[in-house]
C-alpha positions in Angstrom: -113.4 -196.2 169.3 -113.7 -192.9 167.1 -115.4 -189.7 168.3 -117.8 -190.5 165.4 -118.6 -193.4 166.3 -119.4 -192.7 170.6 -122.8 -193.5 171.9 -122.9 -189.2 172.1 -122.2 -188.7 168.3 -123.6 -192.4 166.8 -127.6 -193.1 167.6 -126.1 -196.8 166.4 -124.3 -196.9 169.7 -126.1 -195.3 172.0 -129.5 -197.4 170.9 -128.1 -200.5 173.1 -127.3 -198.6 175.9 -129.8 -195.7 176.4 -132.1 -195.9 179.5 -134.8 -193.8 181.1 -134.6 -192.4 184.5 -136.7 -190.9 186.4 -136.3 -187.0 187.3 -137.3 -184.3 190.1 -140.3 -182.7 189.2 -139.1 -179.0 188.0 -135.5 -180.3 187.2 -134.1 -177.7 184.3 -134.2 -178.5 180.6 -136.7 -179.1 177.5 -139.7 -180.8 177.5 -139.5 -183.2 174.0 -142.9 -182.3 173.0 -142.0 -178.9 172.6 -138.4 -179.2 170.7 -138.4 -177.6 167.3 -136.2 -179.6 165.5 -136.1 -177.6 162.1 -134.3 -174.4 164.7 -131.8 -177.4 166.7 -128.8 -176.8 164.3 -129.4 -173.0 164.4 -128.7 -173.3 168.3 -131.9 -173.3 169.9 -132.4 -174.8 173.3 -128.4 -176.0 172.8 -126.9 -178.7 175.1 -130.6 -178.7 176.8 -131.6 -181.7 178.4 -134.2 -183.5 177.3 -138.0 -185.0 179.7 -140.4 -186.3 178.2 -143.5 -186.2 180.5 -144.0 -189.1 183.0 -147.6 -191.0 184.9 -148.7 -188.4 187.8 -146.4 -185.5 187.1 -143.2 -187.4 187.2 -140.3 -186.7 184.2 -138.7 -188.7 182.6 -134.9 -188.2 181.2 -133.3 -190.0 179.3 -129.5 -191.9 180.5 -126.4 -192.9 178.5 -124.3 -195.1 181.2 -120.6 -194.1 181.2 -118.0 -195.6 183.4 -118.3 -193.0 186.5 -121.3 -191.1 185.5 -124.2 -191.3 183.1 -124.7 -188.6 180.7 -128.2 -187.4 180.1 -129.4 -187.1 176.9 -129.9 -183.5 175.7 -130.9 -181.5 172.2 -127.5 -182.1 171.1 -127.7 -185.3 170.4 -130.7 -184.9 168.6 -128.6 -183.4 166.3 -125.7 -186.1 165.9 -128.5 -189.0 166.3 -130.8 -187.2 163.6 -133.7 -189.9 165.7 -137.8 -188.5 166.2 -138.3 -188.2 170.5 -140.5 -190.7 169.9 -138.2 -193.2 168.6 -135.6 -192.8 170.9 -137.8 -192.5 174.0 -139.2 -196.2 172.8 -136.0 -197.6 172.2 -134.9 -196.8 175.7 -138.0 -198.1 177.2 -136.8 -201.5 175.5 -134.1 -201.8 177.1 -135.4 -200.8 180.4 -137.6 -203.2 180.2 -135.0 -206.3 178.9 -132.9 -205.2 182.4 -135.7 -205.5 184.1 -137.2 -208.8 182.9 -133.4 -210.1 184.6 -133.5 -207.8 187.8 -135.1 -209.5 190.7 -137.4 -208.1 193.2 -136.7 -207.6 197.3 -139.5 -209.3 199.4 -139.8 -208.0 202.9 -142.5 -209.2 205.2 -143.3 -207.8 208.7 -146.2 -209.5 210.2 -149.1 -208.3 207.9 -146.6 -205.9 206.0 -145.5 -206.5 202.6 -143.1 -204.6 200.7 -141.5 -205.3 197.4 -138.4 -203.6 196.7 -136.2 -203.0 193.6 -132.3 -201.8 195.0 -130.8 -203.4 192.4 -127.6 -201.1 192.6 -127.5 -200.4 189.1 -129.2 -197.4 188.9 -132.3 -198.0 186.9 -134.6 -199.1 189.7 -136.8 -195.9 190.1 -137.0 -196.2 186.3 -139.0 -199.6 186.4 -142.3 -197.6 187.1 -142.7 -196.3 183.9 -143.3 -200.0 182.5 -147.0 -201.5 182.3 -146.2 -204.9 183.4 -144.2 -203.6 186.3 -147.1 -201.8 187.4 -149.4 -204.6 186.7 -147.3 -207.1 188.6 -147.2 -204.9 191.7 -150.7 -204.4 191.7 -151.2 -208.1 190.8 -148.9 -209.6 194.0 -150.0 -206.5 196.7 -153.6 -205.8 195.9 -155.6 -208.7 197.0 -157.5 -206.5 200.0 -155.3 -204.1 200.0 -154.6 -200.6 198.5 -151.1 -200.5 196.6 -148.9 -197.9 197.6 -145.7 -196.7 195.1 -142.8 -194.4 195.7 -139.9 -193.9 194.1 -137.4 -191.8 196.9 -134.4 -191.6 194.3 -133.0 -192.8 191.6 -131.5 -196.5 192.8 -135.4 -196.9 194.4 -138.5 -198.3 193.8 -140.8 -199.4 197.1 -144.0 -200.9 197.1 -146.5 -201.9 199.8 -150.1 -203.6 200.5 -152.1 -201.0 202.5 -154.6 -203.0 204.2 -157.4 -201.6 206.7 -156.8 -203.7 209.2 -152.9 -201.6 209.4 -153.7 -197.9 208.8 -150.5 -196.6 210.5 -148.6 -198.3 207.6 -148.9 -195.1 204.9 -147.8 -192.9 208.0 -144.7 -195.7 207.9 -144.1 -195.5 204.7 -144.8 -192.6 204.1 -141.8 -191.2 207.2 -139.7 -193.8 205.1 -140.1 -192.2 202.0 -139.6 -189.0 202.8 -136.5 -189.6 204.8 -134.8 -191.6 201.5 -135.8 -188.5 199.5 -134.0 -186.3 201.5 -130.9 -188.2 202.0 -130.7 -189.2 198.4 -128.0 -187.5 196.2 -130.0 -188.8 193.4 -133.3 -187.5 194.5 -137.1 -188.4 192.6 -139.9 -187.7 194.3 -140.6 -187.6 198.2 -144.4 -188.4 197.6 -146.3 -191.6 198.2 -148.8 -192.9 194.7 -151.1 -195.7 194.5 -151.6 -197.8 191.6 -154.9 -199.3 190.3 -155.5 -200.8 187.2 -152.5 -200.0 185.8 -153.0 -196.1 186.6 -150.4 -194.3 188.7 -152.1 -191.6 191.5 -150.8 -188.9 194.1 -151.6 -190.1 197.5 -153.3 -187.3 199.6 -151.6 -186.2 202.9 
């Protein structure tokens, strides 16, 4: 393949491959609301990468999968790709949500306990919460009498579980749990617990 025509110089073959991941709250680059692309090609905000802003204060990047690493995307490429934010934040999303129409779902069960897990391997699991119907089918198989609690620890992790009231000692659980994957993690997200309801995404209180 020419230079030209790599996912980092052609939007035509990146668009298959691009995926959003989900980043650390305060991790350094641009936010793509506030990219002015008529100043890119003068330099500004050069080789910055790019989050687009993400439910309860997470951010979002944006992930081109290479053999041994992915490459986040950055305002570079919004120079070679000459694609709106908008566009290329939807096209990702697409494809995020194709893998994850295909990617099955961990059930674990503990008397009363109910997780479902996503540790697919392939790096996109965190990810997954960005999409509606993900949320919605969470919320869907855990909240029948019972509070649905979200985290996503690091990158390769999604974990959610049915808070009933008959277990309160379960968000002290999970919540240890959580907080022990985010430290460990050398792809950390986000050490806090959420809950979802009605497709809304929510900061759990300590």
């Amino acid at each position: 393949m020419s230079i030209s025509l790599a996912p980092e110089h052609d939007w035509s073959a990146a668009a298959p491959l691009i995926m959003p991941v989900l980043l650390p709250v305060g991790s350094k680059g641009v936010a793509a609301a506030d990219v002015d692309r008529a100043s890119l090609g003068e330099g500004r905000h050069g080789g910055a990468t790019l989050h687009w802003a993400g439910p309860a204060g997470l951010h979002v990047g944006l992930a081109i999968p290479a053999t041994r690493f992915d490459v986040l995307v950055n305002t570079d490429h919004l120079v070679s790709w000459d694609v709106a934010t908008d566009a290329i934040l939807s096209t990702a999303l697409a494809n995020l949500e194709a893998w994850s129409n295909s990617t099955p779902w961990e059930e674990e069960v503990s008397g009363d306990r109910r997780l479902l897990v996503s540790d697919s391997g392939e790096r996109w699991d965190a990810g997954r919460l960005l999409l509606p119907a993900v949320r919605l089918y969470l919320e869907r198989e855990l909240g029948r009498g019972a509070r649905v609690l979200v985290a996503v620890p690091n990158r390769h992790l999604l974990v959610a579980g049915a808070l009933r009231p008959s277990d309160p000692g379960f968000i002290d659980d999970l919540r240890s749990f959580v907080a022990a994957e985010a430290a460990d993690a050398d792809e950390p997200v986000d050490g806090r617990l959420f809950e979802l309801y009605q497709g809304g995404l929510t900061e759990v209180g300590g």
